[in-house]
C-alpha positions in Angstrom: 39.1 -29.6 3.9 40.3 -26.4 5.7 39.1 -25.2 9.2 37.6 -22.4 7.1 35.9 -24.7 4.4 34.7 -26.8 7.1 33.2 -23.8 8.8 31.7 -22.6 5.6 29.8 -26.5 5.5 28.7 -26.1 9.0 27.1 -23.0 8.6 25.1 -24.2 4.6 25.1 -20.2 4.1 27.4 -17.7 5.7 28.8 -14.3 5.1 32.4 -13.3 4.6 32.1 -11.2 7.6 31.2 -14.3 9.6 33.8 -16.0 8.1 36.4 -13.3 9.2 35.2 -13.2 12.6 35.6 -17.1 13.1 38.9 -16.7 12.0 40.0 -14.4 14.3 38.4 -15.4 17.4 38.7 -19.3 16.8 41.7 -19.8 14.5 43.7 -17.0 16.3 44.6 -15.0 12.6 44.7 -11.3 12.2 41.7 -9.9 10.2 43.9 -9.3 7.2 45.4 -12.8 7.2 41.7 -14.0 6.9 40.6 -11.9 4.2 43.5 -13.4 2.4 42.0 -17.0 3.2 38.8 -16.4 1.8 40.5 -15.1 -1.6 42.4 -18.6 -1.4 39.2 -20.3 -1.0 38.5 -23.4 -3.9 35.8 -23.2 -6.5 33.7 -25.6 -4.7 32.9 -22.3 -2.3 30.3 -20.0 -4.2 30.1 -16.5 -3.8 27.6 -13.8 -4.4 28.7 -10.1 -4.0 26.7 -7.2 -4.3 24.4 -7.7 -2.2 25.1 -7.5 1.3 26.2 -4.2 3.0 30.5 -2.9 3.0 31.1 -4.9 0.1 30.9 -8.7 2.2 30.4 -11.6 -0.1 27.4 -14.6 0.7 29.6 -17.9 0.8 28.2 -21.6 0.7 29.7 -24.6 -0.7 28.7 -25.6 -4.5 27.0 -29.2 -2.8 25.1 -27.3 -0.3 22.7 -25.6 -2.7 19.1 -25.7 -1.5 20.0 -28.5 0.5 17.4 -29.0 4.0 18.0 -25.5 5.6 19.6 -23.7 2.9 16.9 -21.5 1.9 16.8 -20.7 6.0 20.6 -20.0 6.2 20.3 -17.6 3.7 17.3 -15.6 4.3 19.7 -15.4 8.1 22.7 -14.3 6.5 20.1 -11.3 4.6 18.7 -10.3 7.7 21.6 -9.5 9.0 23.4 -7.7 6.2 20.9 -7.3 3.6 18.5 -5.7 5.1 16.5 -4.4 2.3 16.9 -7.8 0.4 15.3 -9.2 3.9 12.2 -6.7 4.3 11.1 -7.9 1.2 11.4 -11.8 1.9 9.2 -10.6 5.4 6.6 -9.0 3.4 6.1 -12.1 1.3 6.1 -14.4 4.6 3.7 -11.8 6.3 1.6 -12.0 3.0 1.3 -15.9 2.8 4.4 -16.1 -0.3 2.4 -14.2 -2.7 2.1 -10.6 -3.0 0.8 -8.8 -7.1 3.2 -7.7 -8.8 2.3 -4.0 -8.6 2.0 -3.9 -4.4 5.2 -5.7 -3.0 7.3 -2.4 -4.0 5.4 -0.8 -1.1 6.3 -3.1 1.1 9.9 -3.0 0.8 12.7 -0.5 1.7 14.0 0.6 -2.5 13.3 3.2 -3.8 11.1 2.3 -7.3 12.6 5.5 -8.7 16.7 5.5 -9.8 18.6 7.5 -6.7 22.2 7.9 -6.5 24.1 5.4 -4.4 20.7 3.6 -3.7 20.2 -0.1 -4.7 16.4 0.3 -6.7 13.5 -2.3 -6.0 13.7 -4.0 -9.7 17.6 -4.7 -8.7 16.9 -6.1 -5.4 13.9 -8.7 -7.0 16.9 -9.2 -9.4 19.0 -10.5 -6.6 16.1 -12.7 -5.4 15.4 -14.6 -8.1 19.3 -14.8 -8.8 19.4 -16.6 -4.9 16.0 -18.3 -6.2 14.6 -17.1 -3.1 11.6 -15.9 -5.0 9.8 -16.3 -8.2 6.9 -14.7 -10.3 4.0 -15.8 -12.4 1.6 -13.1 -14.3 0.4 -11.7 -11.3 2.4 -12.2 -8.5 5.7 -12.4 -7.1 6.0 -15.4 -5.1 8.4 -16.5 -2.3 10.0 -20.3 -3.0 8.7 -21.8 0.5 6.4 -24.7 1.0 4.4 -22.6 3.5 3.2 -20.2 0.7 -0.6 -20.3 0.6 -2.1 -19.0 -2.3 -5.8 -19.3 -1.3 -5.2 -17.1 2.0 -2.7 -14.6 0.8 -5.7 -13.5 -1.8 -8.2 -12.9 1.0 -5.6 -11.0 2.9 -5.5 -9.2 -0.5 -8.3 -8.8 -1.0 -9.1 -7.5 2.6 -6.3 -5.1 2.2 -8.4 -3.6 -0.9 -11.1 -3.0 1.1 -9.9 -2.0 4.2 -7.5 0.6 1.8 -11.2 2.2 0.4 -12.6 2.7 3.2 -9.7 4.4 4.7 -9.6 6.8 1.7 -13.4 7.8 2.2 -13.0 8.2 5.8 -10.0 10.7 5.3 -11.6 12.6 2.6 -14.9 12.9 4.1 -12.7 14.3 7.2 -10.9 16.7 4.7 -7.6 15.4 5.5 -7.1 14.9 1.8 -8.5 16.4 -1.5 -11.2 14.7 -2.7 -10.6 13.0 -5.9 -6.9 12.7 -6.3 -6.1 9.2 -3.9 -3.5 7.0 -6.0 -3.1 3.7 -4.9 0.5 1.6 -5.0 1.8 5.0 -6.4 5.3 7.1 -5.8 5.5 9.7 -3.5 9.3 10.8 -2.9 10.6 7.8 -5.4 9.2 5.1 -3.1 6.4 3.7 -3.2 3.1 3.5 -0.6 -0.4 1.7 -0.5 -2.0 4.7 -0.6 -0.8 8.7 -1.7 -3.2 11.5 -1.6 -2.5 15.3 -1.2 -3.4 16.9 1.5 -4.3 20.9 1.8 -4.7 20.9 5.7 -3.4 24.8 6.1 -0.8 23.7 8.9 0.7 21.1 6.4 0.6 23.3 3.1 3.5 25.8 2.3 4.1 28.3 -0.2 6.6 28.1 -3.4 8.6 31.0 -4.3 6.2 32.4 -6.8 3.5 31.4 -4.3 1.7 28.9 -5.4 0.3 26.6 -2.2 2.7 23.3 -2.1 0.7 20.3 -0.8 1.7 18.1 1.9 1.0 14.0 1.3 -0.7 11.6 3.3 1.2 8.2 2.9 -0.5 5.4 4.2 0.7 1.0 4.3 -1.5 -1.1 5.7 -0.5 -4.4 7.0 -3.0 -6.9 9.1 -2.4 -9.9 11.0 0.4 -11.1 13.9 2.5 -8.6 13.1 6.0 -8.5 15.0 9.0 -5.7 14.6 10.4 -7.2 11.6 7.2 -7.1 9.7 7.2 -3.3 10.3 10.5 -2.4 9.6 9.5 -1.6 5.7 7.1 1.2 6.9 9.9 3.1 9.6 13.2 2.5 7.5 11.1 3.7 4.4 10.1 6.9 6.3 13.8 7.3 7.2 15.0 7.4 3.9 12.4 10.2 2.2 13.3 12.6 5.2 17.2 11.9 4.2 16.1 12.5 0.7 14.5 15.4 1.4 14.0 16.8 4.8 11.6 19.4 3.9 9.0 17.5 2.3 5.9 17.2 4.1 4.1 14.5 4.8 1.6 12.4 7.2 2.5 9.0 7.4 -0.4 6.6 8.1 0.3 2.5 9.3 -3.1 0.9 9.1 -3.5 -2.5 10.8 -5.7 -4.8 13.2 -2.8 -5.2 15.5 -2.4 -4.0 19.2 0.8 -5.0 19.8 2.5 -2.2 22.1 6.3 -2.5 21.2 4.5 -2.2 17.2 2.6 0.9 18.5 5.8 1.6 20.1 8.0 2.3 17.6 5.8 3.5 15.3 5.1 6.6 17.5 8.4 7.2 17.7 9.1 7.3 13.9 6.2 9.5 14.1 3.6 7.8 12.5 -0.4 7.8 12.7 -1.3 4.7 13.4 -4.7 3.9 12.1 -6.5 0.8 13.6 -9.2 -0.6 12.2 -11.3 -1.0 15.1 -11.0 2.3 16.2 -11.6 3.4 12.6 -14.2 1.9 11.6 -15.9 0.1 14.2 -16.1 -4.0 15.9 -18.2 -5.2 13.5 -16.4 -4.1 10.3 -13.4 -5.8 12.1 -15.5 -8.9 12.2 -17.0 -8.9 8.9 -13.3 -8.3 7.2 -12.2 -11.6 9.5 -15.3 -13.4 8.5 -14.1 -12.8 5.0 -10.6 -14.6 5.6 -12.2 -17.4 6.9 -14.8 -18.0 4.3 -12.1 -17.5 1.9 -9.3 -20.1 3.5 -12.4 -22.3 4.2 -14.8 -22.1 1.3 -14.9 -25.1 0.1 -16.1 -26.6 3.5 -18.5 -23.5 4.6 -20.6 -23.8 1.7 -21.0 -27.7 1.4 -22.0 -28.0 5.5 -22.9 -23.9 6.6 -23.7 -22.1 3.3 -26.1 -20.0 6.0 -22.6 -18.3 7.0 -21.8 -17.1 3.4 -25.5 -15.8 3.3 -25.2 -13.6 6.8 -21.6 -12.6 5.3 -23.3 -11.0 2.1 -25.5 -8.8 4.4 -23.1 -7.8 6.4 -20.9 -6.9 3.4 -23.9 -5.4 2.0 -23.8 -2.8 4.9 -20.2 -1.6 4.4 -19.9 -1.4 0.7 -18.5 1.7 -0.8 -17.0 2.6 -3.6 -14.4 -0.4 -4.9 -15.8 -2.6 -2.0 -18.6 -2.4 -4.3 -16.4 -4.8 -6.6 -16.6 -7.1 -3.5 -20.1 -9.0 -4.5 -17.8 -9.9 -8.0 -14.7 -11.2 -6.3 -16.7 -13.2 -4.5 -18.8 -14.1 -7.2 -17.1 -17.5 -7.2 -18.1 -18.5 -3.1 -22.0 -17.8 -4.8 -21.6 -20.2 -7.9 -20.1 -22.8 -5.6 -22.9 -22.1 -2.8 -24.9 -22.9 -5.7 -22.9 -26.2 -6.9 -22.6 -26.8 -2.8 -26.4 -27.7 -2.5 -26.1 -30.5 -4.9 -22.9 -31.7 -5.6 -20.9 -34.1 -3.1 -18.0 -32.6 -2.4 -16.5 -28.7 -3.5 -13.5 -26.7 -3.5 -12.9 -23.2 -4.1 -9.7 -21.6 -5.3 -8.4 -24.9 -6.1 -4.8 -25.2 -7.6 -3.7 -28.1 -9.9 -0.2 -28.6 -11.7 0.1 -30.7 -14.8 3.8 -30.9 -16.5 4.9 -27.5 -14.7 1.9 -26.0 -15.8 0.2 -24.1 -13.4 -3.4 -23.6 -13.1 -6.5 -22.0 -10.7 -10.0 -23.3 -10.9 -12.4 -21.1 -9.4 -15.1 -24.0 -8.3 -14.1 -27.4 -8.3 -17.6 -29.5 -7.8 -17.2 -33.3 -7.7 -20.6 -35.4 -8.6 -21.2 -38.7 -8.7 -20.4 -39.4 -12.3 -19.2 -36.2 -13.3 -16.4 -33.5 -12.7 -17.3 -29.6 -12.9 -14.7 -27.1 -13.6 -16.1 -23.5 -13.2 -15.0 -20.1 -13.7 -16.4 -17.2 -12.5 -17.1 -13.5 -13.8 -19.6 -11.4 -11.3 -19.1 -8.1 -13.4 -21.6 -5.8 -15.4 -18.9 -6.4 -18.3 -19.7 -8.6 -20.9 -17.0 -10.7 -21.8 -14.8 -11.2 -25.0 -13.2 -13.3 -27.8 -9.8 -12.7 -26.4 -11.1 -14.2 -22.7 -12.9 -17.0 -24.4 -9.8 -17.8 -26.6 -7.6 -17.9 -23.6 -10.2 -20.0 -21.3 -10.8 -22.7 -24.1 -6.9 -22.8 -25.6 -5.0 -22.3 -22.7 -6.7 -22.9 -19.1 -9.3 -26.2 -20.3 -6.6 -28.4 -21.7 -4.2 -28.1 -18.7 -6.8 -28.7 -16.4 -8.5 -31.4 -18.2 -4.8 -33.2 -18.3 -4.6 -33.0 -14.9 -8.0 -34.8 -14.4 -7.3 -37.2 -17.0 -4.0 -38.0 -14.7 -5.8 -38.4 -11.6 -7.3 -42.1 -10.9 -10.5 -41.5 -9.0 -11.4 -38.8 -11.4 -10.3 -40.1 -14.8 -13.4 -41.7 -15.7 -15.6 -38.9 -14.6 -17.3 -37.0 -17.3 -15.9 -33.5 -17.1 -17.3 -30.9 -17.6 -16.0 -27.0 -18.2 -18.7 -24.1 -17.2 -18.3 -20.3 -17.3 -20.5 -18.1 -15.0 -20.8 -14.3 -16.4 -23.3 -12.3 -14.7 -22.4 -9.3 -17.3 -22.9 -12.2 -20.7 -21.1 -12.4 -23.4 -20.2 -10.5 -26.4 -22.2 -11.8 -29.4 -19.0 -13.0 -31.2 -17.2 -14.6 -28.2 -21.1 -16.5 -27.0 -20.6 -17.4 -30.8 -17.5 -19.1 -29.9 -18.9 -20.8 -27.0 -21.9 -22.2 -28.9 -19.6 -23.6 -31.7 -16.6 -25.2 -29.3 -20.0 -26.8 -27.1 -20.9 -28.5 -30.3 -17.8 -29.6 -31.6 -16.2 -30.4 -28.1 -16.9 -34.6 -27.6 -14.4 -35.0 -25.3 -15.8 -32.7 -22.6 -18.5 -30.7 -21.8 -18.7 -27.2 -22.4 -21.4 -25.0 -20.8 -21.6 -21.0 -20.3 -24.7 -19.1 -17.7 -25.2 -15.7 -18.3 -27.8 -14.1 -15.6 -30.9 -15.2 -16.9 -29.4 -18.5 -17.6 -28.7 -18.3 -13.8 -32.0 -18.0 -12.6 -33.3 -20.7 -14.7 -30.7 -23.2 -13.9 -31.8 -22.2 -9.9 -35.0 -22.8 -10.6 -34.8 -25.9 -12.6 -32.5 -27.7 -9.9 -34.6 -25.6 -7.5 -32.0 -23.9 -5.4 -33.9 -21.1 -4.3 -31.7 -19.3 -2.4 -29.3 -19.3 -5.5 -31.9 -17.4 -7.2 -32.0 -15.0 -4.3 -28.5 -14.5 -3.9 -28.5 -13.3 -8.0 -31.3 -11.3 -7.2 -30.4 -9.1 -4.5 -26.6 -8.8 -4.6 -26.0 -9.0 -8.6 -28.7 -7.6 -10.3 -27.5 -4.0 -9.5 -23.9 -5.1 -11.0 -25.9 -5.4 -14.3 -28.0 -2.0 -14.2 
């Protein structure tokens, strides 16, 4: 094995340019001499061009792949001299490893739109997956790393959502932007942002030649947590390349976040940003009640078994701040109130509960264990009614890989099991046909379905009062 080779081991992951560099400061050769080495590398040393920056290659030896530290080495080597192949890596890290499929574009440095000489965003998830650095299921893209944590990267989504809407109305009851025209995960300049709205403010507006009145756009990204200068570097490098594109396009860039870190405020300032934090937006308490959120979310299961009063002072306070889409907030969590209910009589509960049976992947809203049963629920807290297409898909193709999964799990096997679907909005008289006809065929397993009224009864029957409550005041109004 060469000195080269040997380096190349050492290393798991390099780049050519590393290579070159050893070899002229350690092995004494002139830069051309080692650029003819690495051509005369074996076949055992992989490389991936087109990807890194001035045409360098990603080198590693064929017995090295996704080894202990290999996935480290090369997400290294793209920070370096990938760096739009990196900022989108970061966002996934800064977003728990999963990130909908529709939102991670505005988190990363490509433009979503073809531009000359510019690498675009579906070409640099290409890459990704190529380095199986990342992967996708049907809503998400999702970084390869054992720290990826489904259950809190959907709160922080979730929390985005609604920090996102209440940002909008604040600017348009302002006037910063027009009133009705706010697109979210949308294109302004061939990239994409969070948030894009027009804006009419007489200072930002020009005139076009025939003199219509050109409006300026408010851009805004929001991104909450320990943020450090890495996890920023999408919003400034992003901003860097629309002036390029066009330097006289107007617009007000907005970086929304629950972070006071001063080298962060730094450099945003100097890329001239706004930056909008959420406790000086909106207030302490919002700040609180979005962090309450996380941790009922990360901690469900737990909260409502032993302190289900904490989900109940949560609601209030939710109550207080909802505004238009953080109105669909009472239905996301829809599934924290059908496990409060579960919580009050069941022995142990999990929300958001993942299983895996023979690669299959599966979610189960509320996982309630019994003492001689198992209850698999799923949870709709919407005004619409649902269908045969849901139904078909529930029954065919979620039940049987969950039920497999049970089946293949000793302490649960001999459970009876039992599937339930929670729809405050009902059902559609064809697809509640369905559901009476697999209940009575189904032996195997039990097969229930609540609509609301069915909800209050079942409260009152087991005589969880505060069940019937929660139905009352925070999903009733869903229905009207």
């Amino acid at each position: 094995m060469t000195s080269i080779e040997q380096f190349i081991r050492n290393k798991i992951v390099t780049s050519s340019s590393d290579v070159i560099e050893f070899c002229v400061q350690e092995l004494n050769l002139k830069e051309d001499v080692a650029r003819k080495r690495i051509q005369r590398l074996p076949d055992s040393i992989y490389r991936y061009k087109g990807i890194c920056s001035s045409m360098q290659s990603i080198l590693y030896h064929k017995d090295d792949w996704m080894i202990e530290g290999f996935t480290e080495a090369i997400i290294a080597v793209l920070r370096k001299y990938a760096k739009q192949h990196y900022i989108v890596i970061k966002a996934l890290e800064m977003h728990d490893g999963y990130v909908p499929i529709d939102k991670l574009a505005s988190y990363s440095i490509s433009p979503v739109e073809l531009i000359k000489g510019h690498k675009s965003f579906d070409s640099v998830i290409l890459d990704l997956k190529t380095l199986h650095l990342i992967g996708e299921d049907d809503n998400s893209y999702i970084l390869n790393s054992d720290t990826a944590n489904q259950r809190r990267s959907k709160a922080k989504n979730l929390i985005h959502n609604i920090t996102l809407e209440h940002f909008n109305n604040w600017a348009r009851n302002i006037g910063l932007i027009s009133y009705s025209s706010t697109k979210y995960n949308s294109t302004c300049s061939r990239y994409q942002f969070s948030l894009v709205a027009p804006s009419y403010i007489r200072t930002l507006t020009c005139k076009s030649n025939g003199g219509k009145i050109v409006p300026a756009f408010v851009v805004a990204d929001i991104l909450m947590g320990d943020l450090d200068e890495d996890a920023i570097l999408f919003f400034t490098h992003k901003l860097s390349n629309m002036v390029g594109l066009n330097y006289n396009s107007k617009y007000l860039p907005f970086f929304i976040t629950d972070s006071h870190d001063a080298s962060i405020y730094k450099t945003l300032k100097e890329a001239g940003v706004v930056i909008g934090n959420v406790d000086e937006l909106f207030g302490e308490q919002y700040s609180s009640t979005i962090k309450g959120i996380l941790n009922l979310m990360e901690n469900a299961g737990a909260i409502l078994k032993t302190n289900p009063e904490q989900y109940l002072s949560l609601l209030a306070n939710i109550e207080k701040l909802a505004i238009g889409k953080t109105n669909n907030l009472k239905g996301d969590l829809f599934e924290m109130t059908v496990g409060y209910y579960h919580g009050q009589i069941c022995q142990s509960l999990e929300i958001g509960k993942n299983v895996y049976y023979e690669q299959e992947h599966r979610e189960i809203d509320v996982f309630a264990l019994y003492q001689n049963k198992v209850v698999v629920a799923e949870c709709k807290g919407y005004n619409k009614k649902l269908d045969d297409s849901y139904i078909d898909c529930w029954l065919s193709n979620k039940i049987p890989v969950i039920r497999n999964w049970i089946l293949n799990q000793d302490s649960l096997k001999n459970k009876k099991i039992c599937f339930e679907l929670w729809s405050t909005g009902g059902f559609e008289e064809s697809a509640l046909k369905k559901l009476q006809d697999s209940s009575a065929k189904t032996k195997k397993y039990d097969i229930e379905y609540f609509a609301y009224q069915d909800m209050l009864e079942l409260a009152k029957n087991n005589n969880v009062m505060h069940f019937q409550k929660l139905l009352k005041t925070y999903y009733y109004k869903e229905l009207m």
